[in-house]
N, C-alpha and C positions, 0 to 999 in steps of 0.2 A: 334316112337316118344318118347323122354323122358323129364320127366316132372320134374318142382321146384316149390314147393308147398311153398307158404310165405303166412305171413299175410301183409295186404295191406299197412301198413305203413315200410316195410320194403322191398316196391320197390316204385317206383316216378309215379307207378298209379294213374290217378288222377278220381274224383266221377264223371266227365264228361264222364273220359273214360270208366266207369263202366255203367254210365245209356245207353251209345250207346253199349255197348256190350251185356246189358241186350233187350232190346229190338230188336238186330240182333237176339237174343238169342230164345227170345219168339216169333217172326214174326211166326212161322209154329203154335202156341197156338191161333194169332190172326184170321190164317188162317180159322183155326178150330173153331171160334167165340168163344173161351173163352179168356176173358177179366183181364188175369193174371195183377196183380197189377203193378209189374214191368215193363210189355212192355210198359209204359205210364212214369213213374216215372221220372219228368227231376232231372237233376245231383245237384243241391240243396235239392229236395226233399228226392232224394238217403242219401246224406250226413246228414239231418236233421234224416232222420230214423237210418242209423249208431252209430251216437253221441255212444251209451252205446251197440252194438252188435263187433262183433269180425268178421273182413271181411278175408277170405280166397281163393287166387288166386291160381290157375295153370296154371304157362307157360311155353311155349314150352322152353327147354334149351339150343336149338340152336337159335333161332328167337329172344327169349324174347317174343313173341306174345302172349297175353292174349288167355287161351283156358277154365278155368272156374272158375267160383265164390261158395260161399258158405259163408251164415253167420250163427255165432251162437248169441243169446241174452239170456245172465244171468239171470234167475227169481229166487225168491223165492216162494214157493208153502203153503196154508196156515196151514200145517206142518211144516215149515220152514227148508224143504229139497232145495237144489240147484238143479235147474236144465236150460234146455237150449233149448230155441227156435231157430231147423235151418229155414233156409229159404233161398231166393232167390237165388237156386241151379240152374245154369246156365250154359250150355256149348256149348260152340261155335257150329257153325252148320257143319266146316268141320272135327270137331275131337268126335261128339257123336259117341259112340258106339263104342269107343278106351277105355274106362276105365279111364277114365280123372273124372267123378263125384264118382265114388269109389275110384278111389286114393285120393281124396279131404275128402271124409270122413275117410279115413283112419288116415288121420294127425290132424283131428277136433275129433276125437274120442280122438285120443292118447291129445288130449288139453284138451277136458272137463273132463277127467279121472283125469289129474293132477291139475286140477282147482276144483274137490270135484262135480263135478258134478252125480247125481246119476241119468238123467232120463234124454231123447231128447224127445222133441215133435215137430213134424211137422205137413204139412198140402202141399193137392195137389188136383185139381180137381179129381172130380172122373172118368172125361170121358178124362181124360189125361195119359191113358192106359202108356205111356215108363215112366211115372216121377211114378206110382204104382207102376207097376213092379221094380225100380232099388229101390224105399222103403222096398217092400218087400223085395228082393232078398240083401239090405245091411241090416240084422238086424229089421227093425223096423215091426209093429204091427198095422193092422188100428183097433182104440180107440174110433172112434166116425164119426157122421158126423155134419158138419154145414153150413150155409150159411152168406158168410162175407156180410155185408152192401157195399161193393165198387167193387163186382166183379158179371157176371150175369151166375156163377152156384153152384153147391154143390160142397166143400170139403169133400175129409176124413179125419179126425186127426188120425195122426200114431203116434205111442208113441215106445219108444226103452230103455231099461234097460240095465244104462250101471254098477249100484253097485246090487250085487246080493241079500244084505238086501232088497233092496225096490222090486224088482220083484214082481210081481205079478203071480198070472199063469195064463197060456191059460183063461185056462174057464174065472177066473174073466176080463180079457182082451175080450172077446168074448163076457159076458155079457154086460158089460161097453158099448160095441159098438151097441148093441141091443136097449138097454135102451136108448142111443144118439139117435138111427135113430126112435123111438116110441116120444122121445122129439123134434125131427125136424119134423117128420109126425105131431103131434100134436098143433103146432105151426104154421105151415103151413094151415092147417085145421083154426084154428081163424083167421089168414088175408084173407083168401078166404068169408069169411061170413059178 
């Protein structure tokens, strides 16, 4: 299968067909009772959250057929370093485990590189063992954990270094995540009481 990686305005995908792909996407997450924000999101909602993120498709080159999403959102951090929240990495359910969400980050890397980005942060359940694995295994770093107000488990925040100024190392990345999961323990601990 080979694949054309675009941003979403520069094919006639429309947010409708994006929030039905996303929840074909995530049907095996709700199977697993996690409550992925997306397998619910209808196509207004999709579109309202887009407004200022950067949407990235892969489809297949012969079909045209939608095979996966990826967004990145612009932030500024209170250093006023640039960096980018991805999120809603999606891939269809007959082409996972083709390389279809690593090629997708391959062309969002090579964009936040040229857009001055120095740093990706993401977020994935924790007991959603294949969306871990392909973070680790493309680069990123789990940075913390937290629990969103709209979904019913724990994330890890991964964090990924893409300007070699800001890196951090290991150990301080290892701390950082120590110190998140003593602030999530401890938080948790007061609404329990």
């Amino acid at each position: 299968m080979k694949l054309i990686i675009k941003q979403l305005q520069e094919t006639g995908i429309t947010y409708a067909q994006i929030a039905d792909f996303m929840h074909e996407s995530f049907e095996e997450r709700l199977l697993q009772g996690l409550r992925f924000t997306c397998s619910f999101m209808s196509a207004a909602q999709f579109e309202e959250k887009m407004k200022d993120g950067t949407v990235f498709v892969a489809l297949d080159e012969d079909s045209g057929e939608l095979l996966g999403t990826a967004v990145l959102h612009l932030k500024t951090d209170r250093r006023g370093r640039t960096y980018a929240y991805h999120e809603y990495l999606a891939v269809s359910p007959k082409a996972k485990h083709l390389g279809v969400a690593t090629q997708l980050a391959v062309v969002w890397k090579a964009w936040a590189v040229e857009n001055g980005v120095q740093y990706v942060k993401s977020d994935t359940a924790t007991r959603a063992e294949s969306s871990v694995k392909w973070h680790l295994k493309n680069g990123f770093r789990i940075y913390g954990v937290k629990a969103f107000k709209n979904t019913n488990y724990v994330s890890y925040i991964f964090i990924m270094y893409l300007d070699e100024a800001t890196k951090k190392s290991p150990t301080y990345v290892r701390l950082h995540y120590l110190y998140s999961r003593l602030r999530y323990f401890l938080s948790f601990q007061k609404r329990r009481i």
